[in-house]
N, C-alpha and C positions, 0 to 999 in steps of 0.2 A: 903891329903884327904884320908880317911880308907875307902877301901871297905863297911867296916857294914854302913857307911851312906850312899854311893850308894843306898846299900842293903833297907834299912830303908825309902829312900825316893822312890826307885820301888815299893816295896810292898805298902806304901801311896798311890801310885797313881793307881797303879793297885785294891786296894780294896774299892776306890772310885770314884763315877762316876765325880765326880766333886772336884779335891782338889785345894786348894789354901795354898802358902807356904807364910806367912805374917809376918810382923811385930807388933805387938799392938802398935805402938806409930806413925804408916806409915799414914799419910792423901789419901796415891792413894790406900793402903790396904782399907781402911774403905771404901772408896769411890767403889772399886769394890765388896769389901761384900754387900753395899747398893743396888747396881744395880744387884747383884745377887739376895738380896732377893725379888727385888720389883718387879723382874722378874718372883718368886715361884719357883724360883734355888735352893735346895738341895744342897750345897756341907759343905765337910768339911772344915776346917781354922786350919794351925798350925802357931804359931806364935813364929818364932825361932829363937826372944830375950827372951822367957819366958822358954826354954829349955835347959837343960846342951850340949846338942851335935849340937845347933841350929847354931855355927859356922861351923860347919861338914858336916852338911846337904847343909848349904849353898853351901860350896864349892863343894860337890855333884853334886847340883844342876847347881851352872855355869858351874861345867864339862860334865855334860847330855845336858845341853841348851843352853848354850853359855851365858845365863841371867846373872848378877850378883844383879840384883834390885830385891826387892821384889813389890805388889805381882808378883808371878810364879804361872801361872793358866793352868790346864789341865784340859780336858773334855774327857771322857773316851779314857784315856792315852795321845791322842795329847794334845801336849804342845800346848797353844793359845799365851802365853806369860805374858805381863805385863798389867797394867790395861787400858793403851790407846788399845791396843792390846783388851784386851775384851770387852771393849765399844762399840768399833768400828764391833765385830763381835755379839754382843746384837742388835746394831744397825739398821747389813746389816740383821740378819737374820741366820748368820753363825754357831753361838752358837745352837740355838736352833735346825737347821737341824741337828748337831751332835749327840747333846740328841737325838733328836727324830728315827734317825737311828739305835742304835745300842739296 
């Protein structure tokens, strides 16, 4: 794993308030962009089978979160996790106090 994807996926998640790291071909990716938008959730989607460094990033990624599934969701910088993980915090309520705090 290269530092420059550490590097690459901090600054993603630092320059948005909502990133999600996906798949295009994942059914729990699609499923949590849906409930992102039907929520009026803002974020961005990188989908890193459609990327040359998206093996890189991954491994980044499991080594920042412990995750190795995608999606990988953050709400301004905290890691929420994968999409049970976000549903569940759409849900209780969790998500949204996030946004709405910072």
């Amino acid at each position: 794993m290269s530092s420059a994807a550490l590097e690459k996926v901090n600054q993603l998640i630092l320059e948005n308030v909502v990133m999600m790291f996906s798949k295009s071909y994942c059914p729990y990716c699609k499923r949590a962009a849906t409930a992102l938008t039907k929520n009026n959730i803002k974020f961005t989607q990188l989908e890193l089978d459609q990327t040359d460094d998206g093996p890189a990033l991954q491994a980044a990624l499991l080594q920042k979160t412990g995750q190795r599934t995608v999606p990988n969701v953050f709400v301004h910088q905290k890691h929420i996790g994968g999409c049970d993980d976000l549903l569940a915090g759409l849900n209780n309520g969790s998500v949204q106090k996030l946004l709405a705090s910072n």
